[in-house]
VEXGURO-240049 format. One record per residue (C-alpha): x, y, z; residue number from 1. Coordinates in nm, 3 decimals, decimal comma. Layout:
BEGIN
- X Y Z resi
- X Y Z NUM .
...
END
This chain:
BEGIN
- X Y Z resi
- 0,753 -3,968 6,445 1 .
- 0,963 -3,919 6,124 2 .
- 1,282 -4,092 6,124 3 .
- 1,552 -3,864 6,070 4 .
- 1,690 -3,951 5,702 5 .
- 2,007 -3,776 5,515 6 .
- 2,028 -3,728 5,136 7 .
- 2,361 -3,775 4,961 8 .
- 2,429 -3,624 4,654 9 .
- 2,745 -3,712 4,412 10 .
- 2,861 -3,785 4,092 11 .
- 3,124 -4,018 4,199 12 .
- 2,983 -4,411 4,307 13 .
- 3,282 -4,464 4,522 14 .
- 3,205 -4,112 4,741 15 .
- 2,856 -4,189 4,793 16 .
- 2,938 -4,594 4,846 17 .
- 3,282 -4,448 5,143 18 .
- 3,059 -4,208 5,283 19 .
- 2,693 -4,405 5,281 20 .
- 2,826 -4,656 5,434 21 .
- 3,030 -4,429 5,718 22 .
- 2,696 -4,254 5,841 23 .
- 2,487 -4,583 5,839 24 .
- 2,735 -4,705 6,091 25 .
- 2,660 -4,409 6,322 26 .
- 2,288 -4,510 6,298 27 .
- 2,212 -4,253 6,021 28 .
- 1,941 -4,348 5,730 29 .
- 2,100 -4,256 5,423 30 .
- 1,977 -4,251 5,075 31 .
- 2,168 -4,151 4,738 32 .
- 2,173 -3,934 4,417 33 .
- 2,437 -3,917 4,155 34 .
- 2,285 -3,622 3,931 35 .
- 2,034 -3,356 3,971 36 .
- 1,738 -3,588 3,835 37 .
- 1,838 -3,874 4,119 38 .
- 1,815 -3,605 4,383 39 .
- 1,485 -3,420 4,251 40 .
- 1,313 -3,759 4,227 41 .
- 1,425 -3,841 4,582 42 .
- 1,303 -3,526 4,726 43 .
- 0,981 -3,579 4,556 44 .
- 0,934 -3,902 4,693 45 .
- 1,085 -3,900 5,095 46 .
- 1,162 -3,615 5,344 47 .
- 1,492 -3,542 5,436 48 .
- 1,612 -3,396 5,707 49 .
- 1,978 -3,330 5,608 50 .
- 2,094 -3,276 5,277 51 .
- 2,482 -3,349 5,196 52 .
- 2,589 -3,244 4,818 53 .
- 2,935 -3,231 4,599 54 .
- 2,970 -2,901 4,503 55 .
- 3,137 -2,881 4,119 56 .
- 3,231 -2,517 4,004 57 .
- 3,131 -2,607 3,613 58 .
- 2,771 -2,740 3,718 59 .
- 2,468 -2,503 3,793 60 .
- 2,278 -2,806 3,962 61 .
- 2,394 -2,775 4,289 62 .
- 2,312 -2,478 4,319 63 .
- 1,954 -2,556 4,170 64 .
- 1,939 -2,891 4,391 65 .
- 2,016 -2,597 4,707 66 .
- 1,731 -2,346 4,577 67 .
- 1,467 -2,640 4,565 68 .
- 1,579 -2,776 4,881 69 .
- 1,504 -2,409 5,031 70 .
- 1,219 -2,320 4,875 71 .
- 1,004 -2,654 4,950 72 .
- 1,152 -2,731 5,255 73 .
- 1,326 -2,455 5,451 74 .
- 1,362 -2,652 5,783 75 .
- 1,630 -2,874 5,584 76 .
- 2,018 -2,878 5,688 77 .
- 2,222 -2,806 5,354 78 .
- 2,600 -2,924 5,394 79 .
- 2,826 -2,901 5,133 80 .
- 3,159 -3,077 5,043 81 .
- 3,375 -2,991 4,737 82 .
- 3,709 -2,999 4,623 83 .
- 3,742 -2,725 4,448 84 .
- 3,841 -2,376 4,555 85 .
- 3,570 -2,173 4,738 86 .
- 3,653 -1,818 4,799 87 .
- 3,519 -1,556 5,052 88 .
- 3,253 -1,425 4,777 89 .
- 3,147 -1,809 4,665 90 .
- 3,153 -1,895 5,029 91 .
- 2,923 -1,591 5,119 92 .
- 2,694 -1,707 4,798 93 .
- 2,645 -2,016 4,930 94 .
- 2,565 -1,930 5,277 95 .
- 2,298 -1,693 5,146 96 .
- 2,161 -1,954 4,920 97 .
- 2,103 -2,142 5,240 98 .
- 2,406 -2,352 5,338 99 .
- 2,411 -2,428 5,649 100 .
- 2,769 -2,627 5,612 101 .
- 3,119 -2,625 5,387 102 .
- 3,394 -2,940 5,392 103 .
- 3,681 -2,888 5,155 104 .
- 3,780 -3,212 5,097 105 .
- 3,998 -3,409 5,205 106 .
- 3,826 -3,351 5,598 107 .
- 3,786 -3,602 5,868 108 .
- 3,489 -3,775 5,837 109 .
- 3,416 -3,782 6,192 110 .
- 3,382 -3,363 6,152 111 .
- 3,075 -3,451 5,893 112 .
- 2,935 -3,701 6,152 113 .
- 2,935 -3,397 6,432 114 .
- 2,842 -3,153 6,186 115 .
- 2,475 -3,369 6,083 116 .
- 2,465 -3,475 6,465 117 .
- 2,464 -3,039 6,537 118 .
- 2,234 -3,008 6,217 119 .
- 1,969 -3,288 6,366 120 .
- 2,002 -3,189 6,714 121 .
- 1,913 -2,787 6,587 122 .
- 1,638 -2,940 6,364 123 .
- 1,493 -3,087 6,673 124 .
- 1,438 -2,815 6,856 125 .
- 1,336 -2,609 6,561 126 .
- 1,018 -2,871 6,511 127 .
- 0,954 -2,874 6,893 128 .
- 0,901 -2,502 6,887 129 .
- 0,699 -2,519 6,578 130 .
- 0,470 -2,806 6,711 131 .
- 0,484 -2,605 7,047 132 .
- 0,374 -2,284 6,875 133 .
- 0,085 -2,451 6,655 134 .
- -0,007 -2,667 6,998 135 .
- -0,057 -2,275 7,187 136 .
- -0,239 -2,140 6,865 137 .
- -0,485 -2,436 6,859 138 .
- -0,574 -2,393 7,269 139 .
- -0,617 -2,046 7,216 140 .
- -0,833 -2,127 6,942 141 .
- -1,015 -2,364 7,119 142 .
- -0,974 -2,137 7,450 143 .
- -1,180 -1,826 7,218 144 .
- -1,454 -2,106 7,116 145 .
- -1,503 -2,211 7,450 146 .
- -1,532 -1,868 7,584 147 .
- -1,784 -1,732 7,316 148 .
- -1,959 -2,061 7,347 149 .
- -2,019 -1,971 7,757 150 .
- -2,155 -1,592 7,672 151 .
- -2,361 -1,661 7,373 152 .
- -2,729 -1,726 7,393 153 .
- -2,800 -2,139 7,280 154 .
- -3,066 -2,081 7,099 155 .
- -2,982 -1,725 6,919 156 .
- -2,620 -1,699 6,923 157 .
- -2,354 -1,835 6,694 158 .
- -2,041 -1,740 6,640 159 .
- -2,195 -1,541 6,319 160 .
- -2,488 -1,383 6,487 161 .
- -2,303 -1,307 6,811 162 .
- -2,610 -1,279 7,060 163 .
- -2,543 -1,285 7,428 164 .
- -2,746 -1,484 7,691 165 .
- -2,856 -1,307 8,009 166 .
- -2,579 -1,332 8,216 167 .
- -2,268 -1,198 7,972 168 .
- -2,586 -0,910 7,910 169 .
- -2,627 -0,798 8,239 170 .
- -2,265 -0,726 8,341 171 .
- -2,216 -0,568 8,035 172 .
- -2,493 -0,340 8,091 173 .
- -2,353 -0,283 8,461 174 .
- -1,973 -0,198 8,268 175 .
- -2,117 0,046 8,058 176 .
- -2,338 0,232 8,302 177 .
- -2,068 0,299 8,507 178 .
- -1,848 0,413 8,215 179 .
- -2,131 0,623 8,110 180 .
- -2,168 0,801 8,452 181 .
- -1,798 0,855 8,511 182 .
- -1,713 1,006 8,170 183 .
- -2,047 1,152 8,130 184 .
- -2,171 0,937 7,801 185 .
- -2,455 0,901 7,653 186 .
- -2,616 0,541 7,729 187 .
- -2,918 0,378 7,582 188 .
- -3,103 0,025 7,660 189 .
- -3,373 -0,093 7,396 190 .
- -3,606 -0,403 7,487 191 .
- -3,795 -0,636 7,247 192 .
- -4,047 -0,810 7,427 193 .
- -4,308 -1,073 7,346 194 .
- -4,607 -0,986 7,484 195 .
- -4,802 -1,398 7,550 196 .
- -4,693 -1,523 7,242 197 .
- -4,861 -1,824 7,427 198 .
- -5,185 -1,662 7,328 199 .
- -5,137 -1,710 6,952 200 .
- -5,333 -1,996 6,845 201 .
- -5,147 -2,322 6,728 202 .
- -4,842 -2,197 6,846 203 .
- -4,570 -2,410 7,048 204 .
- -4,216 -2,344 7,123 205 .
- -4,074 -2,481 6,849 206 .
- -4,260 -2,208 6,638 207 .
- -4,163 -1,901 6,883 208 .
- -3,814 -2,070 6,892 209 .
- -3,784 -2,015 6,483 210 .
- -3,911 -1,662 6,532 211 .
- -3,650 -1,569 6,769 212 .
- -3,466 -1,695 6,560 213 .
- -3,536 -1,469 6,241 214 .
- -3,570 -1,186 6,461 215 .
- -3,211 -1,238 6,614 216 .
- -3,074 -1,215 6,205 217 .
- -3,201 -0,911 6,165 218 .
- -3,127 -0,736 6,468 219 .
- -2,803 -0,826 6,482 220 .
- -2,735 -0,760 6,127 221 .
- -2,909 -0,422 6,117 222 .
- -2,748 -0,235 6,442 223 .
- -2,358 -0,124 6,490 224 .
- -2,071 -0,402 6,562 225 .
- -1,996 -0,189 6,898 226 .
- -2,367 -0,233 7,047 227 .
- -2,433 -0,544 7,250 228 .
- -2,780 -0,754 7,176 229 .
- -2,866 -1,057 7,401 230 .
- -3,170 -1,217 7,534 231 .
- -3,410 -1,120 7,778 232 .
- -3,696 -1,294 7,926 233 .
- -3,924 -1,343 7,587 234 .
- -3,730 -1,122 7,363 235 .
- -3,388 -0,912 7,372 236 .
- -3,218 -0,608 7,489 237 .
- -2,967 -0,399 7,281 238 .
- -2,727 -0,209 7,474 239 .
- -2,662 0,122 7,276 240 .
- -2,294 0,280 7,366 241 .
- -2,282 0,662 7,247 242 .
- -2,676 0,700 7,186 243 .
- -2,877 0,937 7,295 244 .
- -3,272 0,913 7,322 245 .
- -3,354 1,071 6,964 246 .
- -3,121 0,811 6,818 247 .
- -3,247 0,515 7,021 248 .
- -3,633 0,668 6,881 249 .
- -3,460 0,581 6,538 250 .
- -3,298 0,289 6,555 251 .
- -3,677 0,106 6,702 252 .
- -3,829 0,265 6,386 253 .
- -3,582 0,107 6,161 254 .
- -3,590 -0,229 6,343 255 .
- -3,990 -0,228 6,301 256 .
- -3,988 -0,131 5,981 257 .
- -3,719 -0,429 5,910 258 .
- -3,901 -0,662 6,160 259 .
- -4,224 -0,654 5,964 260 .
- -4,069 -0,654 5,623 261 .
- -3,818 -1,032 5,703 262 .
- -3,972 -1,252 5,434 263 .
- -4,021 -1,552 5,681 264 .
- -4,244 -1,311 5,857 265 .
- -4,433 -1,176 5,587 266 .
- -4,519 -1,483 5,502 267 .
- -4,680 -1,675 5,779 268 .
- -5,046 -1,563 5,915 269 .
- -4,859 -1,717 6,284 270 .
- -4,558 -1,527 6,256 271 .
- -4,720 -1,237 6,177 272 .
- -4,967 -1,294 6,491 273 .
- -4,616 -1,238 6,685 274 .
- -4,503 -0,966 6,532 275 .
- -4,837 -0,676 6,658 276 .
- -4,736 -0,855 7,010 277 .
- -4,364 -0,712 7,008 278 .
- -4,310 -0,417 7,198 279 .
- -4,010 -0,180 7,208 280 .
- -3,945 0,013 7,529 281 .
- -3,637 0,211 7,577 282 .
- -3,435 0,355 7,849 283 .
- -3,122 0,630 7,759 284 .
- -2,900 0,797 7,965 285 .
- -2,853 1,072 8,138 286 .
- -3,205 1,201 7,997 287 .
- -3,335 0,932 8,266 288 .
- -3,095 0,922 8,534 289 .
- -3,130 0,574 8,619 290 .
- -3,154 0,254 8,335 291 .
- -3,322 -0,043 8,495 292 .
- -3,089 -0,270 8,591 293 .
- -3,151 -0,584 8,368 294 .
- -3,289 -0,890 8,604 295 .
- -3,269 -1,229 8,524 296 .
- -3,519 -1,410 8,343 297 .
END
């Protein structure tokens, strides 16, 4: 963990030296700046969690020190002591430049003490939530991964080429028949099967692997983001919300067409073997009252 260390600022040595070494008594770290550049260089260098600076009417570097402090590190506690006069409208100026403190000197020093104890202690909690918060973003993260991870098919599915195994596609088919039936939707199931791809000479399951594969790519990135594609048995089934039979007849044309055009296809005789034993069959509803139910396999 970060130690908790406090950044003086102050153009008078015998301020800094009174109130250094009153805070290092109370167990605070304390480092110290005498001009802008001091404080700047410090701030480059360490974190702070408690920044305590002279304000002087005729200088513009507080208020520069102040903006920095802000802008680069907005969890920072910003007190303020001064002698001079501060009025309502300076005060207010202050506040919104990000103050979180004001001492008009002379003050008890024990009221700074209590004021960076309040400033640490509010600091502390602010970091807790923060870790907290990135902690919860980082399971659900991790939560989404694992959950994709379950539904998608190992060989074809990624995170990119989201493509289901045979479980997460059958009760999605089951959802969206019955949403089909009750609001009277249209419904569609399309099947790409390999007909004994074992047949093709030379061929092993690495080989068919790689073509399922290739043919996953362009299925998935050639149909709608709403319609589901998994695998099924030696091939896949796309689950068409909203489609009717004559638009089901023209998404299989357009998948052929795309199918036998994929450049890894085109150019290998074994490949090509594959693709004359793919067959499309397809299933819409409520032309056919019933879609097979999907088994597994």
């Amino acid at each position: 963990m970060v130690r908790d260390r406090i950044l003086l600022v102050d153009e008078d040595p015998n301020v800094l030296t009174s109130f250094k070494t009153m805070l290092e008594e109370r167990g605070f770290e304390v480092e110290t700046a005498q001009d802008r550049g001091q404080a700047l260089s410090h701030l480059s260098r360490k974190s702070f969690s408690v920044l305590i600076t002279e304000y002087l009417l005729e200088h513009a570097d507080t208020r520069d020190i102040i903006h920095r402090v802000k802008t680069t590190s907005p969890e920072m506690f910003v007190i303020v002591v001064t002698g001079a006069a501060i009025d309502e409208i300076l005060h207010e100026e202050l506040v919104d430049l990000g103050i979180s403190d004001l001492f008009i000197k002379p003050f008890p020093i024990e009221g700074l003490v209590i004021a960076v104890k309040k400033a640490l202690r509010t600091r502390h909690l602010a970091m807790g939530a923060k870790r907290l918060r990135k902690q919860l973003n980082l399971a659900r993260i991790r939560f989404r991964e694992t959950s994709e991870g379950y539904l998608l098919d190992p060989l074809t599915g990624s995170p990119e080429c989201q493509i289901y195994n045979d479980r997460y596609l059958r009760d999605r088919l089951n959802r969206e028949l019955k949403r089909a039936r009750r609001h009277n939707r249209y419904l569609s199931l399309m099947l790409l099967s390999l007909t004994s791809p074992e047949k093709v000479k030379g061929l092993g399951p690495r080989k068919t692997d790689r073509y399922l594969i290739e043919m996953a790519k362009v299925v998935r990135e050639n149909i709608r983001a709403e319609d589901t594609v998994g695998r099924h048995r030696q091939g896949f089934a796309l689950i068409l919300s909203e489609t009717e039979s004559d638009g089901t007849t023209c998404v299989i044309r357009r998948l052929k067409g795309l199918i036998q055009g994929h450049p890894p296809f085109l150019s290998d005789p074994q490949f090509k073997k594959l693709n004359r034993r793919l067959n499309f069959t397809s299933y819409s509803y409520p032309e056919q009252l019933e879609i097979p139910i999907l088994d597994g396999g």
